[in-house]
N, C-alpha and C positions, 0 to 999 in steps of 0.2 A: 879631522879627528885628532885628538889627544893624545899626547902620551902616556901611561900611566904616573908619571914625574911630575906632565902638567896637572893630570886629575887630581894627584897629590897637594899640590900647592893649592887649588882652590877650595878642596875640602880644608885644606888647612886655615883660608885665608876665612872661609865662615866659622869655622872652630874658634878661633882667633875674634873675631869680630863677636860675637855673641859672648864671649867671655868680658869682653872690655862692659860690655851691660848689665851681663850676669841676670837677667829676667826672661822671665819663661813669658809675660808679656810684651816683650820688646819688639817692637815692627823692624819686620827686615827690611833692611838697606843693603839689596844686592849692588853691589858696585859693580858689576857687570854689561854690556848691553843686552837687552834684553832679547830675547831670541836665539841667540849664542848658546853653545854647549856649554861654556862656560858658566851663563846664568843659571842654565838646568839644572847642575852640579852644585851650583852653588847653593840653589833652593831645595835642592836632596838633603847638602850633610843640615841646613839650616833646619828642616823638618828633624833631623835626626837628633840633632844637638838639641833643640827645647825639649823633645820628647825622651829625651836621656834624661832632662832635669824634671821635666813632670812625675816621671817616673820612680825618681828621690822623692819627690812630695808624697806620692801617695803612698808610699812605703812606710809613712810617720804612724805610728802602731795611735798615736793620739789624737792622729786627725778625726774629724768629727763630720758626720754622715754625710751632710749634705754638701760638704765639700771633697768629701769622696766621690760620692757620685758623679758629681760637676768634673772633677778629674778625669775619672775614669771613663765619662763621656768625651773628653775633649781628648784624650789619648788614642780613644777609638778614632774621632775624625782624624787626628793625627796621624795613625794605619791609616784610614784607605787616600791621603795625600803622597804618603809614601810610593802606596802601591801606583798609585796613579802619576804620581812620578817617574816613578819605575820605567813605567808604561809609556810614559815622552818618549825616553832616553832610547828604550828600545824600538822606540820608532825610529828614533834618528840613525842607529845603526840599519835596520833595515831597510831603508833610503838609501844610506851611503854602499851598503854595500847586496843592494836588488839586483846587480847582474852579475853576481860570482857567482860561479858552477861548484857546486863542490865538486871533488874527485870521487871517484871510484873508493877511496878506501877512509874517505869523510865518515864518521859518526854524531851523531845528536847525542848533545849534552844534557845534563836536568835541568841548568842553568841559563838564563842568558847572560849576556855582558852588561848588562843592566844590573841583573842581581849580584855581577860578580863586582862590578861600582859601591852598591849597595854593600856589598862586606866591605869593601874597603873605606866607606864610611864609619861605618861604624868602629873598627878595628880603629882609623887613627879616636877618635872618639875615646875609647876604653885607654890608648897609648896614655893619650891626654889627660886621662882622669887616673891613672895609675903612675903618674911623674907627681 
C-alpha cells in the first residue's frame, strides 16, 4: 500500500504528463507496470485530468449541438470509468486488508478510501488549474 505522499506523486506524475500534450484526445501512456497500484492511480487522476478539460469544452456557450452532444456523451463514459475505477481500487483495499477485525468501537464511514483517492485527485487537479 501507498502512502498518501506516494499517491501524491503519481496523481501528480499523470497531471504533469497529460499537460505536456494538453489534448483531451491524447492516448495514455501509463509509465507504470501495469497491474500495480501505482498504474490504477495513475489511470484514475488520467480519467480525471481529460474529463476536467472536456468539461472546459463544453461549457463554450458557442459550441454547436452536435458536438455538444458527442461531449457530453463521452463525459458520461468518462463517469462510469471513474466509477469503475473507483471500484478496482477498492478492491485492492479490500484484499489487502480481508482479515482486520474492527474493534468494538470501529464505525462505518460514507466513504471508502477509494473515494477519499478520488478527492484527492481531483483537489490536486483544481491546485493545478488554480496556480
Amino acid at each position: 500500500m501507498l502512502t498518501a505522499e506516494e499517491c501524491y506523486r503519481v496523481f501528480q506524475c499523470s497531471i504533469d504528463d497529460y499537460h505536456r500534450v494538453d489534448d483531451v484526445h491524447a492516448e495514455l501512456k501509463n509509465p507504470y507496470q501495469p497491474g500495480t497500484f501505482e498504474s490504477l492511480l495513475y489511470s484514475k487522476n488520467w480519467i480525471d485530468t481529460v474529463q476536467w478539460h472536456l468539461e472546459d469544452i463544453i461549457r463554450d456557450p458557442q459550441i454547436n449541438d452536435r458536438k455538444g452532444i458527442l461531449l457530453k456523451r463521452r463525459i458520461d463514459k468518462s463517469n462510469q470509468e471513474r466509477t469503475d475505477t473507483v471500484e478496482r481500487i477498492d478492491d485492492v483495499f479490500l484484499k489487502e486488508f480481508q482479515d482486520v477485525k474492527p474493534g468494538p468501537s470501529a464505525r462505518l464511514n460514507s466513504e471508502t478510501p477509494a473515494w477519499l483517492l478520488d478527492r484527492m485527485s481531483i483537489l490536486l487537479l483544481k491546485i493545478y488549474h488554480m496556480k
